[in-house]
Residue frames as a rotation matrix with the C-alpha (Angstrom) as fourth column:
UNK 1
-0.992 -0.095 0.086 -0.74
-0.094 0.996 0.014 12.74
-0.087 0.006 -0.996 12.34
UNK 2
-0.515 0.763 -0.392 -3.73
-0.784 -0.233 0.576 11.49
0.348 0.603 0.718 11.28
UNK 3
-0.543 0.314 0.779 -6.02
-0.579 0.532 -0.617 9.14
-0.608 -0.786 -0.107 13.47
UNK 4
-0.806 0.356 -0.472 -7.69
-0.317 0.414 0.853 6.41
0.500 0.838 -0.221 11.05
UNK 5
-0.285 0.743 0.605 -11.54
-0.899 -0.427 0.100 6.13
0.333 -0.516 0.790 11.93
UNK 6
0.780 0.590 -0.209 -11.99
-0.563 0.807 0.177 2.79
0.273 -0.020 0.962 11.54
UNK 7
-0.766 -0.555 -0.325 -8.36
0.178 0.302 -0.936 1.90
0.617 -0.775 -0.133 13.75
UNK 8
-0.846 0.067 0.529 -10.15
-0.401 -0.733 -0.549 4.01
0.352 -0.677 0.647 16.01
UNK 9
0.100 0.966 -0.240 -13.59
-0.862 0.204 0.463 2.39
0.497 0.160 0.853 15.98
UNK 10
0.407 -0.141 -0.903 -12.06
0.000 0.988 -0.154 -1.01
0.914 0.063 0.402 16.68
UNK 11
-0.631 -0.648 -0.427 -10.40
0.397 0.202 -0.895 0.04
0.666 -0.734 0.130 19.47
UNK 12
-0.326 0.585 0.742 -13.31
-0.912 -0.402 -0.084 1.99
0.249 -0.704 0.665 21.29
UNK 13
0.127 0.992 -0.012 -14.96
-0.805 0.110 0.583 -1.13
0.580 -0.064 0.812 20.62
UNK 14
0.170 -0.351 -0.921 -12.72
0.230 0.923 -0.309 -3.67
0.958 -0.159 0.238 21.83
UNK 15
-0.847 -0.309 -0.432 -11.98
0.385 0.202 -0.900 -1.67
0.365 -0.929 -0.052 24.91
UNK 16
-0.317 0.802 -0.506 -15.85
0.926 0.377 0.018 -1.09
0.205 -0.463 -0.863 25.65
UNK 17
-0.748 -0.192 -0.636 -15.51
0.342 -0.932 -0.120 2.58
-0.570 -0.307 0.762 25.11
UNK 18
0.057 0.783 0.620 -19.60
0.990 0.037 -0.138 3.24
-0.131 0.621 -0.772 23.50
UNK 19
0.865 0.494 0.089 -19.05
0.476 -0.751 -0.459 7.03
-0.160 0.439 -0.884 22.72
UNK 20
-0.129 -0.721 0.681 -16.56
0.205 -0.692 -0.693 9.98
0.970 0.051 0.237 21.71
UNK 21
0.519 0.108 0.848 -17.85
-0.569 -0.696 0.437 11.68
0.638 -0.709 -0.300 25.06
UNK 22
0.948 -0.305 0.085 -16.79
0.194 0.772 0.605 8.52
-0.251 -0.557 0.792 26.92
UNK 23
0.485 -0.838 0.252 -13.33
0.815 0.328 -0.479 8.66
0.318 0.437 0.841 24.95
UNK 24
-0.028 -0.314 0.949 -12.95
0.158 -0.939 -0.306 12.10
0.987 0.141 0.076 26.12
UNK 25
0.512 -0.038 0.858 -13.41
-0.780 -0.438 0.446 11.62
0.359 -0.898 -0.254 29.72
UNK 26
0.900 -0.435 0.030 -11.49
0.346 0.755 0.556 8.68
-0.264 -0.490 0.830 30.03
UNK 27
0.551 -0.702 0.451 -8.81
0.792 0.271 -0.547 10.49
0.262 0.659 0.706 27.78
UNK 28
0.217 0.051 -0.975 -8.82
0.684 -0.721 0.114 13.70
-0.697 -0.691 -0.191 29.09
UNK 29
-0.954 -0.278 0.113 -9.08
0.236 -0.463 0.854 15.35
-0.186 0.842 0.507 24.97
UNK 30
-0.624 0.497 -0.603 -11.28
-0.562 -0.822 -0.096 17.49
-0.543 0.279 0.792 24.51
UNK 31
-0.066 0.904 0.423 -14.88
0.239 0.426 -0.873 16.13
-0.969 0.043 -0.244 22.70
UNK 32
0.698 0.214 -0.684 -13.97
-0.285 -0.793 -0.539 18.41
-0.657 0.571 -0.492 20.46
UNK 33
-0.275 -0.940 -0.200 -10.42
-0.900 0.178 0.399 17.50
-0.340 0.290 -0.895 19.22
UNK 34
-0.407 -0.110 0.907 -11.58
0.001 0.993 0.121 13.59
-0.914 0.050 -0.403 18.93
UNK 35
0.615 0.789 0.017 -14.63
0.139 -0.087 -0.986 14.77
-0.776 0.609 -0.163 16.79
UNK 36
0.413 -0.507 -0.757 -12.13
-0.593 -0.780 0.199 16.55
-0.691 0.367 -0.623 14.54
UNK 37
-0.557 -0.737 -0.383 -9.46
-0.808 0.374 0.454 13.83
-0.191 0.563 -0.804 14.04
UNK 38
-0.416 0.538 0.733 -12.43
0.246 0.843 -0.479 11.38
-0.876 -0.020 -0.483 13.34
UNK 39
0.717 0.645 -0.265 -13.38
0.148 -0.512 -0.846 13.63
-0.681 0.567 -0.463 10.64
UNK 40
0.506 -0.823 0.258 -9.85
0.820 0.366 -0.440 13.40
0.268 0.434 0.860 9.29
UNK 41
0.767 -0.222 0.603 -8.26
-0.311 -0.949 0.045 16.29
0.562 -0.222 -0.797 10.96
UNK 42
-0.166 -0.927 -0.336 -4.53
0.044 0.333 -0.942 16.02
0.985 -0.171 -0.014 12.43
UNK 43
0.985 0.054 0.164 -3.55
-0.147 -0.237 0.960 15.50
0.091 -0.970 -0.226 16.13
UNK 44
0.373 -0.897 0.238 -0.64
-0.746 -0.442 -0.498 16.08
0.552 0.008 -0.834 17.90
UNK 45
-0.107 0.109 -0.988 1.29
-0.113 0.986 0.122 13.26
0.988 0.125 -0.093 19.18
UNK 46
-0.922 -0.221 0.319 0.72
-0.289 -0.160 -0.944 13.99
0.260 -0.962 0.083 22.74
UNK 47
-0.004 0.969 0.248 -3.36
-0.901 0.104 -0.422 13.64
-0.434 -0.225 0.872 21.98
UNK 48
0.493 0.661 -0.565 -2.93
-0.555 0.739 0.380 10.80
0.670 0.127 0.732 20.40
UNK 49
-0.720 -0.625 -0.301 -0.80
-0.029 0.460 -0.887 9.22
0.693 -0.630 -0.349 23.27
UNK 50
-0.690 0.434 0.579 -3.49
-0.717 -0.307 -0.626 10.10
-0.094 -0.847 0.523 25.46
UNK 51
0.328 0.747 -0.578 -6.17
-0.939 0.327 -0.109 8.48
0.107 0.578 0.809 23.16
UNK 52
-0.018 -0.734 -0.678 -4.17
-0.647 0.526 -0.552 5.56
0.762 0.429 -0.485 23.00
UNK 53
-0.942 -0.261 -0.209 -3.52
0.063 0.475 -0.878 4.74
0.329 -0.840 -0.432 26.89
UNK 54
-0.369 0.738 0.565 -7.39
-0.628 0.250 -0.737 5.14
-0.685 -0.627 0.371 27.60
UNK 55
0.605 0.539 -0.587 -8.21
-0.714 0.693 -0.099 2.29
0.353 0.479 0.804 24.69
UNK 56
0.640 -0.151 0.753 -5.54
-0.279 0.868 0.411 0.15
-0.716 -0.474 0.513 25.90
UNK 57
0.723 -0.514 0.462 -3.12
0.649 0.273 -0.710 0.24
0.239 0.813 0.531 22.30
UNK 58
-0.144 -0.861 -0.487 -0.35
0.632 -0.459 0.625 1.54
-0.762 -0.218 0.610 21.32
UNK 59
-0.213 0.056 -0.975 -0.28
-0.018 -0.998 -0.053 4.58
-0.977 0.006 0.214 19.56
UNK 60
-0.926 -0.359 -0.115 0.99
-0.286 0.469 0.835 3.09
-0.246 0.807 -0.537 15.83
UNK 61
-0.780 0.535 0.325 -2.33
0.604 0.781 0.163 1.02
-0.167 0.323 -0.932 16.12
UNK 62
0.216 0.836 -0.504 -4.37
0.558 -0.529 -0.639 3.83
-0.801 -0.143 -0.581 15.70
UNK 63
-0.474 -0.787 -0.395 -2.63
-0.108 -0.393 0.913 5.53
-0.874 0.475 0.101 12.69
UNK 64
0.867 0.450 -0.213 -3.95
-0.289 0.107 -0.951 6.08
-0.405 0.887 0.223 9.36
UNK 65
0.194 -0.740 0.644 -1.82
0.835 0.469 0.287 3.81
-0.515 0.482 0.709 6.51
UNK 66
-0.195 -0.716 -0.670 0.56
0.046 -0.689 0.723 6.07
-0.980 0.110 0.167 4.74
């Protein structure tokens, strides 16, 4: 699965989340892994669940369009 950057953006910003590091200690994924699927690189759907519940969305809303 593929994390769209600019889903992703929108949702750090809406839930007040100002960095990847931040996303990563509220998420508990790796600095590394976020960097990745921000860069287009896949996650599994367990990281992005994680991602997900620390922005406050549901998973879907974070999705690159098909």
């Amino acid at each position: 699965m593929r994390i769209s950057k600019n889903k992703l953006g929108l949702a750090m910003l809406n839930a007040g989340v100002d960095s990847i590091r931040d996303l990563a200690a509220a998420s508990g994924v790796s600095i590394n892994t976020i960097s990745r699927s921000n860069n287009g690189g896949t996650v599994k759907l367990a990281t992005l669940r994680r991602i997900a519940e620390a922005l406050g969305v549901d998973p879907a809303d974070l999705l690159e369009e098909a």
